[in-house]
C-alpha positions in Angstrom: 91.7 130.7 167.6 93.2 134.4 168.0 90.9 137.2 167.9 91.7 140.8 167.1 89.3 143.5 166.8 90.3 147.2 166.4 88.9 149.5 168.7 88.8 153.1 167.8 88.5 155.9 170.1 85.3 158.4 168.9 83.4 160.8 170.1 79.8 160.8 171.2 77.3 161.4 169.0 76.0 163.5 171.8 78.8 166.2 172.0 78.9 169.2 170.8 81.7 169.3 168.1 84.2 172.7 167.9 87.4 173.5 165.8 90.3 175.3 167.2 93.8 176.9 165.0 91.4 178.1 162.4 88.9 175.4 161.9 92.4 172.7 161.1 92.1 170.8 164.6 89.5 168.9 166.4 88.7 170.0 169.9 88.8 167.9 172.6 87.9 170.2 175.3 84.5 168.2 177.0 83.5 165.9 174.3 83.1 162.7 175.8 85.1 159.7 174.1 83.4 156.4 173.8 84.3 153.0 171.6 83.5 153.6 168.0 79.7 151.9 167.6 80.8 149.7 164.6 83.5 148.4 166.2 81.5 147.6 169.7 79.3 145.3 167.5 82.6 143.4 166.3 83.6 143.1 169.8 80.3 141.9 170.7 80.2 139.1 168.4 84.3 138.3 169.2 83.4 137.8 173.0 80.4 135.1 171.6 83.2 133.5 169.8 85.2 133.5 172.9 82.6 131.6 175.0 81.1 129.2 172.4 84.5 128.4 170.6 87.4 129.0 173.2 88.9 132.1 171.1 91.3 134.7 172.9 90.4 138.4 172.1 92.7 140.8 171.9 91.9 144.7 171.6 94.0 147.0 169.7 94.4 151.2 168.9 96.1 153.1 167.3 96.5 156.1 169.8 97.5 158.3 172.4 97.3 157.6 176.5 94.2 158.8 176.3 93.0 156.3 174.7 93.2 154.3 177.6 90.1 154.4 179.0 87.9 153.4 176.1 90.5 150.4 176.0 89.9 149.3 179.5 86.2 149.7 178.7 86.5 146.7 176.1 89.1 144.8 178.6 85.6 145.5 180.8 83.3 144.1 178.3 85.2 141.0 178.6 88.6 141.3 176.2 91.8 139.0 177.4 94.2 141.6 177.1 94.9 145.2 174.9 97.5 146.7 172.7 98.4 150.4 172.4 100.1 151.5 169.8 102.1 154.9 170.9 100.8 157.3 167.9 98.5 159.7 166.8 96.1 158.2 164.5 96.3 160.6 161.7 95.4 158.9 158.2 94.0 155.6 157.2 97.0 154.4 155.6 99.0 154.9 159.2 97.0 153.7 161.0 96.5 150.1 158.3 100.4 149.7 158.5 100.6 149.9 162.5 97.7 147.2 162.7 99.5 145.0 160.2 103.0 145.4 162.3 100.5 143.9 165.3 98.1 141.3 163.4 101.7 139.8 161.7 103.4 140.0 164.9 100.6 138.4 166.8 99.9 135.9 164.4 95.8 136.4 164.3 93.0 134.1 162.6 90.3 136.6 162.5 90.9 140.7 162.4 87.6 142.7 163.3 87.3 146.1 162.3 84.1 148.4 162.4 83.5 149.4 158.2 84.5 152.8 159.6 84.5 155.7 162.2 82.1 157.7 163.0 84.6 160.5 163.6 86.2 160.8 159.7 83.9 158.3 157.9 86.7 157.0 155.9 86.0 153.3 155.4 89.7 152.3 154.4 91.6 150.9 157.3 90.2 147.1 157.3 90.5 147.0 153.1 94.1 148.2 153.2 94.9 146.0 156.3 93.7 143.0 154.8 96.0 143.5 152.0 98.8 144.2 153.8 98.4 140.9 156.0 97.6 139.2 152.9 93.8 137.9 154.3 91.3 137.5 152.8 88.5 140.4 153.3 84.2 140.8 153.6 82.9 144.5 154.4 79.9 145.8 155.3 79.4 142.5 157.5 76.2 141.7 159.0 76.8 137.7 160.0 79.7 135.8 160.8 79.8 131.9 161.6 82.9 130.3 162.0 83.9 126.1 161.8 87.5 125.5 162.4 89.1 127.2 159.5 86.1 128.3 157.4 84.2 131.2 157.5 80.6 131.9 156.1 80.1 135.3 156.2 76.9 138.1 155.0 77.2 141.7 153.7 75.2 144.3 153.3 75.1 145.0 149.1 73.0 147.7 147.2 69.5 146.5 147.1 69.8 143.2 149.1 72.4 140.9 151.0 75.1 138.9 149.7 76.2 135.7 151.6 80.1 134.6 150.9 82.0 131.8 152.2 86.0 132.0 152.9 88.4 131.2 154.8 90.6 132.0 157.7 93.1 134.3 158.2 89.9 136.8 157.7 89.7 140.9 158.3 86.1 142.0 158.2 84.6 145.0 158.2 81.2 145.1 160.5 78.5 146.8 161.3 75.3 146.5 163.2 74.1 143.4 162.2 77.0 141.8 162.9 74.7 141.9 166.4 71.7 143.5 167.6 71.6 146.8 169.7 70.4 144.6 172.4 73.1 142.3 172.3 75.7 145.1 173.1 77.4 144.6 176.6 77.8 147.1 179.0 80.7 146.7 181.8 79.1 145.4 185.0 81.3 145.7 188.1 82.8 142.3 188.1 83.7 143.4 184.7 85.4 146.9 185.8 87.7 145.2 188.7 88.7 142.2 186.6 89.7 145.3 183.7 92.5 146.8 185.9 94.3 143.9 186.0 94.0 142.6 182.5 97.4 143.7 180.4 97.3 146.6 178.6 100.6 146.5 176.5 102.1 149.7 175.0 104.4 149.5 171.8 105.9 151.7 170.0 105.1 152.7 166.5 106.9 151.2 163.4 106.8 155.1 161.7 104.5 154.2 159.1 104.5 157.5 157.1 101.3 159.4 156.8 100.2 160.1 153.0 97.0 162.3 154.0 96.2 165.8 156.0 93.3 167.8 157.2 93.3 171.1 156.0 90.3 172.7 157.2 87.1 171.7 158.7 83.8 173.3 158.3 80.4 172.5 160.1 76.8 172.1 158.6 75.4 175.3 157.8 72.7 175.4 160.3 69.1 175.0 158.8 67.1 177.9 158.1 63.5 178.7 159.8 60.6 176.7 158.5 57.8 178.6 156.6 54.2 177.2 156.9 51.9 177.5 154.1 48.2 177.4 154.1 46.9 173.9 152.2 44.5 176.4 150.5 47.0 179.0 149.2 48.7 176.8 146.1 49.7 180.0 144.3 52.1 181.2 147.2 53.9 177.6 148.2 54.6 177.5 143.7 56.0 180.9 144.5 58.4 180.0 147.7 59.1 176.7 145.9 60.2 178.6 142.6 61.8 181.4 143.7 63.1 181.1 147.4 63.6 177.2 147.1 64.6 177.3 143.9 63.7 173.4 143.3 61.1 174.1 140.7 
């Protein structure tokens, strides 16, 4: 069984998050990159694939050399080998049609994708690549079991869980719960030396066009100072509430 799972390159949580050229580009000045959390649980569950079933895993992005490293960190983690794809990510529907190019080309059974980024949110890439490679697709995936070409699979729904069974050639969308927190790997140094000389392969794009642009971005308004009022003055928090809160 052939394994791909989408890697994309995020920031940390932890960063602290500027805009340069009039609030229309993302600066990259001292944020730390790291593998996009959603997508760190799907490699997490690939690589128990990989030692209970025999599957290869392959690691892909969509990106720029800088890219690289968070790449090499899944090649770490325990990934056969990694594919570059030379572009700028720069909207879902790009970045779909370069995956589908690889998945088609590399002949995959099973495509794992985080639900989404943490960086733009978006949600679309898996959906749209499923389409394209003409699999079928589960989101929001908690639990995958595979037995040769079956798949049993369970989602996160409004108000509960949904359990699905389908079949191979798959693309999923998952999310923590696809494994725990505690389950997630990190590189040993075995891990790190065996990395380097793991392929990384660089291709070039296939010039998907790209249907969607960021205008502007604009942060949080900070949070304004918290006013205390006394459990035995009613008459003044009615007054904040009505007139400075304006929620009553």
């Amino acid at each position: 069984m052939k394994i791909l799972v989408c890697i994309s390159h995020v920031p940390d949580t932890t960063s602290k998050i500027n805009f340069t050229d009039d609030d229309s580009k993302f600066d990259t000045n001292g944020v730390q990159f790291v593998i996009n959390p959603n997508d760190e649980f799907g490699l997490t569950r690939a690589m128990w694939f990989k030692e209970k079933q025999g599957a290869s895993v392959t690691v892909v992005n969509v990106g720029g050399a800088e890219t690289e490293p968070t790449l090499r960190k899944a090649l770490a983690i325990g990934a056969d080998n990694a594919i570059r794809v030379n572009t700028e990510a720069k909207d879902g529907y790009q970045v779909a049609k370069e995956l589908a190019n690889v998945v088609k080309d590399g002949g995959y059974d099973l495509v794992i994708a985080g639900r989404e980024s943490i960086d733009y949110n978006g949600g679309m890439v898996p959906g749209m690549l499923a389409e394209m490679v003409e699999a079928n697709f589960v989101t929001n995936c908690i639990s995958l079991d595979l037995e040769g070409t079956n798949a049993k699979a369970v989602r996160e729904i409004d108000g509960g869980k949904e359990t699905v069974s389908t079949s191979l050639p798959l693309v999923i969308g998952g999310q923590k719960g696809l494994v725990e927190e505690s389950d997630l790997r990190i590189p040993n140094m075995r891990g790190i030396m065996m990395a380097r000389k793991k392929p990384l392969n660089v291709i070039e794009p296939t010039g998907a066009t790209v249907e969607t642009s960021s205008i502007k971005f604009i942060k949080p308004v900070p949070k304004g100072a918290v006013t205390l009022v006394s459990p035995d003055n009613l008459d003044e928090l009615v007054n904040l509430l009505h007139n400075e809160a304006k929620v009553i």
